[in-house]
C-alpha positions as CSV (number, residue, x, y, z in Angstrom):
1,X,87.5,95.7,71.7
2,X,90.0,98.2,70.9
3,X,87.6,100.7,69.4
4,X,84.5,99.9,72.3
5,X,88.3,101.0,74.6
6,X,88.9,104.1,72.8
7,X,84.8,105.1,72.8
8,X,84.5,104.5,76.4
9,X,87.7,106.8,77.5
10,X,87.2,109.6,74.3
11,X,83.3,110.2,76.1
12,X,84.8,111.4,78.9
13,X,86.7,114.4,77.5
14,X,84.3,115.4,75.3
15,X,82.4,118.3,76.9
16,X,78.5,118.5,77.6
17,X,78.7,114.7,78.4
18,X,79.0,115.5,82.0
19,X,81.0,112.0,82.2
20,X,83.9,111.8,85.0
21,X,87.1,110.9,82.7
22,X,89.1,110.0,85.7
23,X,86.1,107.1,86.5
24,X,87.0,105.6,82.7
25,X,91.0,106.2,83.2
26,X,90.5,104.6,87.1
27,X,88.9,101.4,85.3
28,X,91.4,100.9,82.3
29,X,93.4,101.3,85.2
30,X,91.8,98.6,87.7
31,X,91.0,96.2,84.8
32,X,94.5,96.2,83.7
33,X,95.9,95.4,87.1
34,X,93.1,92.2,87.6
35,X,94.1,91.4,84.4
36,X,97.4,91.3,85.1
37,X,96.5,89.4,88.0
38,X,95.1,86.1,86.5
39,X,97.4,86.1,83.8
40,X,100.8,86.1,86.5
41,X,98.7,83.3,88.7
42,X,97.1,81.7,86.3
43,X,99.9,78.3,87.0
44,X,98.6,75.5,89.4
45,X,101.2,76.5,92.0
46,X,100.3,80.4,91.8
47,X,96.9,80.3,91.8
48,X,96.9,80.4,95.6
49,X,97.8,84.0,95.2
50,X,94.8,85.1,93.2
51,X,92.4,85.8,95.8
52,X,94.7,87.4,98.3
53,X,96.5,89.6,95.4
54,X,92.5,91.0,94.1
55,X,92.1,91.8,98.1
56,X,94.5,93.5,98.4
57,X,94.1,95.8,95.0
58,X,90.1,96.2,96.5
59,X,91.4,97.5,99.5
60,X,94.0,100.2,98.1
61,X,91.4,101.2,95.5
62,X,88.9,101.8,98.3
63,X,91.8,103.0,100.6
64,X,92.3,106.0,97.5
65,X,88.8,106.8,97.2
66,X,88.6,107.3,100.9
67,X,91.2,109.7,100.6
68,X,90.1,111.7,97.4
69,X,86.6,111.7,99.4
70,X,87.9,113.1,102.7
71,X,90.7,115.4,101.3
């Protein structure tokens, strides 16, 4: 997994691959984060937070790309 990880964000530097790096950095990113996620809720009495918490990291992730499109 580790080495499918590295391949995935090396492409993206590599020049001629007309790959956006910031796209593979933006998931590690976002993966980490709903990762994170279900491991902190993943108790009985937590788990109420899951769905609200991956809302709310949907809406700032659109929230940013709003503002990288209109800046």
């Amino acid at each position: 997994m580790l080495v499918l990880l590295a391949i995935n964000l090396g492409i993206g530097f590599l020049p001629g691959f007309n790959i956006a790096w910031q796209a593979h950095v933006g998931g590690l990113i976002g993966g980490v984060l709903v990762g994170l996620i279900f491991v902190e809720t993943r108790q009985v009495q937590r788990r109420r937070w899951q769905l609200p918490l991956l809302v709310a990291l949907c809406v700032v992730f659109v929230a940013l790309s709003l503002i990288h499109f209109f800046v």
